[in-house]
N, C-alpha and C positions, 0 to 999 in steps of 0.2 A: 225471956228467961232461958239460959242455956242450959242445954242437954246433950250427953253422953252415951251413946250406943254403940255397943261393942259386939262383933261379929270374927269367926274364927277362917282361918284360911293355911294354905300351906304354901311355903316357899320350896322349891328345889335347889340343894346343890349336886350335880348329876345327879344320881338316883339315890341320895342323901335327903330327907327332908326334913324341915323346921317350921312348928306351927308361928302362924302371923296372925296378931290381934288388929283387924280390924277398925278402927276408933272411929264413929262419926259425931261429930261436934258440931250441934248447932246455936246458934245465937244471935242474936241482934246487928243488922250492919247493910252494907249491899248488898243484894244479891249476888251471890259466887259460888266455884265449890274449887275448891284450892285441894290438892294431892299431896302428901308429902311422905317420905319415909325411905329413901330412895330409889323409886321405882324407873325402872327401864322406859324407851320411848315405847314402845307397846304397851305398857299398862300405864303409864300419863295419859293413853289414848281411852282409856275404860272410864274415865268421866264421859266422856262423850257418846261412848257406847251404854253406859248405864243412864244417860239422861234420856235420850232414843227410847229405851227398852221400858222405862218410866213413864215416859207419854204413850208408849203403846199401851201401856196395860192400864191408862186411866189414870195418870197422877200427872202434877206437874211439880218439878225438882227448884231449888235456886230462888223462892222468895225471900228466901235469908240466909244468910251467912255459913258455908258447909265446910266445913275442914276436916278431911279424909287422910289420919295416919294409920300407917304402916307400922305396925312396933314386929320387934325390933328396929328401929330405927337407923340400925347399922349394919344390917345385915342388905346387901341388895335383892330387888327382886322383879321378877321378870315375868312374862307372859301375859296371856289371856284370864289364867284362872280363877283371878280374883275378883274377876266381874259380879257373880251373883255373889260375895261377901259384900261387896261395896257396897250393890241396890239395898240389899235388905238392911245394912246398916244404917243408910242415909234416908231411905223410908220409916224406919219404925223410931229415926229419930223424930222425923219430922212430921210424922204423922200422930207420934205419944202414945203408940202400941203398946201394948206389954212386950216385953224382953226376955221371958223368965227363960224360955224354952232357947235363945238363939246363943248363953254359953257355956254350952255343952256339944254342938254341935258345930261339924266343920263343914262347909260349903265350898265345893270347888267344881267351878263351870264356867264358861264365856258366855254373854249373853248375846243376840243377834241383835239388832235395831227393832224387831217387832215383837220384842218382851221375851222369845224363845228361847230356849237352853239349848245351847252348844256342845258338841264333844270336845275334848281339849285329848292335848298328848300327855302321857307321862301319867295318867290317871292311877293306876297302879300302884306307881312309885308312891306317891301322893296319899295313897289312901293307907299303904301302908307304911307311912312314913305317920302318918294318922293313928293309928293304931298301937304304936309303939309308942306313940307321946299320952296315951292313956283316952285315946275320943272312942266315944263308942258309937254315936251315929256320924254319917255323912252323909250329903247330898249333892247327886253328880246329875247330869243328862244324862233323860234315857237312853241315848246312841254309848254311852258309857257304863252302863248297867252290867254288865257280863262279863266286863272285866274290874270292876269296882269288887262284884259281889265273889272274885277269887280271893278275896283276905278273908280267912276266918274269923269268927268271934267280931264282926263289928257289923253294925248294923247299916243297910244302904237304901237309899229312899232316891227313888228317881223321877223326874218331871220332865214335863215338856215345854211348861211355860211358867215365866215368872208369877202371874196369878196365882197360880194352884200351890205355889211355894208360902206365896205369903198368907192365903186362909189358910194352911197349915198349919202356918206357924203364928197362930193369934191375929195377923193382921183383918183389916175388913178393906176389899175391892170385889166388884163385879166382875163376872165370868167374862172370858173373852173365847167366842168360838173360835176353836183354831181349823188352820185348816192343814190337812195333810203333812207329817213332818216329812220332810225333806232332809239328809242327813249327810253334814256339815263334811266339806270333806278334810277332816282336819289329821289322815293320814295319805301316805300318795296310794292310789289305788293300782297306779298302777306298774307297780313293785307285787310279782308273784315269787311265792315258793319258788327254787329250781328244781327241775326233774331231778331225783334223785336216780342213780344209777343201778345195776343190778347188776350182780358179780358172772352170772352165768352169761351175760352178753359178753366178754373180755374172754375171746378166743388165744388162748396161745396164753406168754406172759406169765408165767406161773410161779417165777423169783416174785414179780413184780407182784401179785394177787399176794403172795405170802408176807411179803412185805409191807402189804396194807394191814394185812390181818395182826402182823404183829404190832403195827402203829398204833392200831384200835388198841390191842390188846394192851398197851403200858402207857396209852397216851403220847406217843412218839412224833416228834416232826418229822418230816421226810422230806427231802427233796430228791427228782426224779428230772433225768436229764434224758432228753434222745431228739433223734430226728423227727421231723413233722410226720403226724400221722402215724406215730407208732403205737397210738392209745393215751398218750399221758392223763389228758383231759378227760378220757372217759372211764380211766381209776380216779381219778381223783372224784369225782362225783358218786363215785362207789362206797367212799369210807365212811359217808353218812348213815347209808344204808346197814353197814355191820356195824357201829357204834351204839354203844349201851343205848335203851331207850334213856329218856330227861328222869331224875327224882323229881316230887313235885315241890321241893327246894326249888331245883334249879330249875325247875318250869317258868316258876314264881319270877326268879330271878333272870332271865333270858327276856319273860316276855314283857317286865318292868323297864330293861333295856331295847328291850324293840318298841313299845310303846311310846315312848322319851325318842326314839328316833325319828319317829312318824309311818314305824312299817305297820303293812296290812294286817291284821291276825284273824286267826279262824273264829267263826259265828258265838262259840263260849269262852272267846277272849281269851284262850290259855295255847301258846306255844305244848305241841307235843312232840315236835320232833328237834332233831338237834342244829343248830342255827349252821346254814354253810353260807358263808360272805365270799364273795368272789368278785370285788372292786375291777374299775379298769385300770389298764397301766398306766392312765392318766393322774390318776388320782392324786389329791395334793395331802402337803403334811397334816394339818388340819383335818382332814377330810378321815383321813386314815387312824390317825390316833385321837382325834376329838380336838373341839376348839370353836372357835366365833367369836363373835363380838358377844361382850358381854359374858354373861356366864356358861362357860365353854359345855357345847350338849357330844353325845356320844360319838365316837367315829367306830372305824368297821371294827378294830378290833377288840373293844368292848362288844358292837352288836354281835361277831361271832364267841363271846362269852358262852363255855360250854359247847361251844362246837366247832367248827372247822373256818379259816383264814385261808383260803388257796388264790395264790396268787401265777396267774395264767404267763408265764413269758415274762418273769421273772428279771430278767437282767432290764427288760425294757421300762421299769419302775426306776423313776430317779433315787440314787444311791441314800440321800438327805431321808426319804419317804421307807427303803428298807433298815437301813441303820437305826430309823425312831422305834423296830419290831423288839430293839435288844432288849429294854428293860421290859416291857410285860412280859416277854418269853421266860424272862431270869426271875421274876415277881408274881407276876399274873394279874399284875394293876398297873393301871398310870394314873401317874400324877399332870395334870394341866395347870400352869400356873397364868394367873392375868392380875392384874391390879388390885379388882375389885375380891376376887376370891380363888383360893386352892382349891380344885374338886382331884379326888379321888375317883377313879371308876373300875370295877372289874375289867380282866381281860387276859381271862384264864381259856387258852384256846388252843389248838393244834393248828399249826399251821404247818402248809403245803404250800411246796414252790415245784412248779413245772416250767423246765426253761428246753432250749435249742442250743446246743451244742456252739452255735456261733451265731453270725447274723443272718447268713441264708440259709442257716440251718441242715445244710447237708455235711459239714463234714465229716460225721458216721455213718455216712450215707453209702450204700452197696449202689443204689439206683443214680442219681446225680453226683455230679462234682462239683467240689467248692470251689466258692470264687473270692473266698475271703482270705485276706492276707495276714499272714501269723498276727501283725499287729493287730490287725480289727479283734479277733477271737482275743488278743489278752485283754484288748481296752473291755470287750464284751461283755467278760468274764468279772472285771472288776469291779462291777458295779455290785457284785455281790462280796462283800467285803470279808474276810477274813474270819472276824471276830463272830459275823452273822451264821456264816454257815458251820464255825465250829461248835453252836448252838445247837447246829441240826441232826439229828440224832441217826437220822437213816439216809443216806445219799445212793441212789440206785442211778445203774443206769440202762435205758430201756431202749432195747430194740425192734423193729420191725418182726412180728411174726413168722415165718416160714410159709411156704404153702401147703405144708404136709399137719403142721401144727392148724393152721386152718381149717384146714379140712377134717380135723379128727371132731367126733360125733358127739366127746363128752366135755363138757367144757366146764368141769370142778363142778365145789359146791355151789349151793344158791346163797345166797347175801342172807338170809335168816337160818342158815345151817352154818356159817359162818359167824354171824351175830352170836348165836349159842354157845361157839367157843369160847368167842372175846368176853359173853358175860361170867363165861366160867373161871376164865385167867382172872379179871377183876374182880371177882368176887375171893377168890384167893390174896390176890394182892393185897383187898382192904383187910380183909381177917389179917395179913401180920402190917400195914402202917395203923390201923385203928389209933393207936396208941399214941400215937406221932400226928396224929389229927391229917392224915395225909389219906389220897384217893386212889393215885394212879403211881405206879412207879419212876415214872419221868419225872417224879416230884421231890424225889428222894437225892440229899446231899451227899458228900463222896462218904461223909464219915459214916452215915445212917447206910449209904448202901453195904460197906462192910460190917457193920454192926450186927444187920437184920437178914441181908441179901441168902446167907447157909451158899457161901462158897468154896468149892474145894479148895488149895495149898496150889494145885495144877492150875486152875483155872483162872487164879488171883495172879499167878505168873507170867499167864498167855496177855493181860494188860499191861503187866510192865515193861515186857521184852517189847509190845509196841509203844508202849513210851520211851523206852531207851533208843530207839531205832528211828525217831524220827516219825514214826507213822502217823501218831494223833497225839494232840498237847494234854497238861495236865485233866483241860477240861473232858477232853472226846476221854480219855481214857475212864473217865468215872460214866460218861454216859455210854460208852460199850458194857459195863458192867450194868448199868441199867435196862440194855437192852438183851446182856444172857439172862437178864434176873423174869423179863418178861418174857423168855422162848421158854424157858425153865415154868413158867407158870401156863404156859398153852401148853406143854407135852406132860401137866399134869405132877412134875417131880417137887420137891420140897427143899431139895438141895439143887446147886450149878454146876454143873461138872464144864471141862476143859472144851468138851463140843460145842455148847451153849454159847462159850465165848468166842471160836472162830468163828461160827454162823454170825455172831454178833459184829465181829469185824468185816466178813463179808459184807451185812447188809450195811456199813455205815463206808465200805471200800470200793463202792460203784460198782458190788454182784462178784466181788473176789470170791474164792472158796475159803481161803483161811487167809486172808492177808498177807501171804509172805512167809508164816513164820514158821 
């Protein structure tokens, strides 16, 4: 007599989710357990991992006829995680359990060969992707507990072995001693935090420090140019340090993307500080804006979602790999397209580019000579394209220290005396975009910047005479105005006066005082 047993699961599209029914069908026939629904070569592999996991805990699978769908049926779907939907479907088919209790609940775990629960990536995502489709329990692996139980309002039950799951849930099997969990390394371990920076170490430099501060303060890219060794690398690891601490919105959402990556996260599974990505200049297209075989998982700049992109020596990234930065920069999403499905993923980030002057990097140099021939410095130079860097909102460019500036004893504020400012300029900024559904003023369009911005007659002038002259195109011209809108909101004023906007062309004119005009 055939039977029906249906168990709940979740599919991913990036950190998009859709609940998946389950279906175990048994019946009369050969022994088999046939998969279907269009699952990935990893989860075609979960019969066999759930037959394993079956005999370990005292059952045996396959004396009759198994047919395991997937519904939607059209939707593909991928991974480990639907290992424990499977067991408990195809057991309590075949065993004549009761049911009542397994569709209401969503199960997402990998199972081991000896019946154990697994941690799986993307847990997060998953649960709350869970939670929005109205489930109010789920069951994860213990090693996934502490970041399962960051969704609110849903309820989360964790094990350690497939036994304890199924008297749970109505089934009858005998206890299996376990013996010590051992936990699955199912992110890379070892991928650490980076040191974050600390503003009072950055002797000298004090355009450049301001210039950080004003990036925090409007959400600003920046790119910063100079000879080796003149610090670039050790601002850049400073801007995390003054940047707002996370809402636990974007906590939620950074660490649902680093999750789905497979990075490490702290003991109660919640990202607190602001993500800084800092790839090598190796890095492929893929790699960088997301993709794979199959359904494409996150690249860096979704994982630096909410926080910083710095990209180290900048020209030495293939042109193909900067150019894919345009549209999240202009959006704050990318789109991945493959055959089987569209994903959408955040990638609302600052980014930072630190480059060298040329290829031997001295010809700013007071110390060496260069050996580069005009040509090398234009080819050098061109990998940063045009379009890319009229995106960039602050171009500095950075010099070697002094030894007098060295040597002086006070070296500014600290990075939380600093932080205190940038959260006072943003907190300004959101009280006038509220409205506009907007955060930072880097966000703001040319027409919303003149709408909202309270700019003098003088100061709306000092943008156009550099648009008329050549100096920055239609675009840089709206984001000089978004960058007086942001000095304007650190020195505390309500309106932009004419100063606001040469410091602004300064910081976007490689350290000009007024640009010219």
């Amino acid at each position: 007599m055939a039977r029906v047993v249906s168990t709940l699961g979740i599919g991913l599209l990036g950190i998009e989710g859709y609940l998946v029914s389950v279906e175990a069908h048994i019946s009369p026939g050969l022994p088999s357990i046939t998969l279907v629904g269009l699952p990935d070569t990893s989860l075609r592999e979960a019969k066999e991992r759930v037959r394993a996991a079956v005999s370990s805990s005292g059952f045996q699978l396959g004396s009759q006829r198994l047919t395991i769908n997937l519904s939607p049926a059209s939707m593909p779907k991928t991974g480990s995680s639907f290992d424990l939907a499977i067991a408990i479907a195809m057991l309590f088919a075949e065993q004549r359990w009761g049911n009542r209790l397994l569709e209401s609940v969503c199960f997402i775990s990998e199972l081991g060969l000896d019946g154990s629960l697994r941690g799986i990536r993307g847990v997060l995502a998953s649960v709350m992707s869970a939670a929005q489709q109205g489930i109010k329990t789920v069951v994860v692996a213990d090693e996934n507990k502490a970041e399962a139980s960051l969704v609110p309002k849903i309820k989360v039950l964790s094990y350690s072995h497939l036994t304890e799951v199924i008297n749970d849930f109505g089934g009858k099997c005998r206890k299996i001693k376990l013996s010590p969990p051992q936990l699955t390394p199912c992110r890379n371990e070892n991928i650490s935090l980076p040191q974050r920076g600390e503003m009072l170490d950055v002797k000298g430099q004090e355009n450049a420090k301001y210039a950080l501060e004003v990036a925090a303060a409007g959400g600003h890219h920046m790119m910063m140019m100079g000879v080796p060794g003149a610090g670039k690398t050790m601002l850049a690891r400073c801007l995390p340090s003054i940047l707002p601490p996370l809402t636990r919105a974007e906590a939620l959402e950074s660490t649902a993307l680093a999750s789905l990556a497979g990075k490490t996260l702290p003991p109660n599974g919640l990202l607190q500080e602001r993500p800084f990505e800092s790839p090598h200049h190796a890095i492929s297209l893929p790699a960088m804006v997301g993709g794979g075989s199959g359904i494409p998982q996150p690249g860096a700049v979704s994982i630096a979602h909410n926080g910083v992109l710095f990209l180290d020596e900048a020209p030495e990234f293939s042109p193909g790999v900067l150019d894919s930065l345009r549209q999240p920069l202009e959006e704050g999403k990318v789109r991945i397209s493959r055959v089987k499905a569209t994903v959408e993923m955040p990638a609302s980030f600052q980014l930072l580019l630190a480059a060298n002057p040329c290829p031997c990097g001295n010809s700013l140099s007071r110390l060496s000579t260069c050996v580069c021939t005009p040509w090398a410095r234009r080819r050098y130079f061109q990998r940063l394209s045009g379009p890319l860097r009229d995106r960039i909102d602050i171009q500095l460019l950075i010099e070697i220290p002094t030894r007098i500036e060295l040597m002086k004893t006070s070296a500014g504020d600290s990075s939380s005396i600093v932080r205190e400012r940038v959260c006072q300029a943003r907190e300004r900024a959101e009280k006038r975009l509220k409205d506009f559904g907007l955060k930072s003023n880097s966000q703001l369009s040319g027409r919303q910047i003149r709408q909202i911005g309270k700019f003098s007659q003088s100061a709306l002038e000092i943008g156009e005479q550099a648009f008329e002259k050549g100096r920055v195109s239609l675009r840089g011209r709206d984001r000089i105005l978004r960058l007086a809108r942001t000095i304007a909101d650190l020195e505390g004023r309500d309106n932009v006066q004419k100063e606001d906007v040469f410091r602004a062309l300064g910081l976007r004119d490689n350290g000009g005082s007024d640009g010219g005009l």
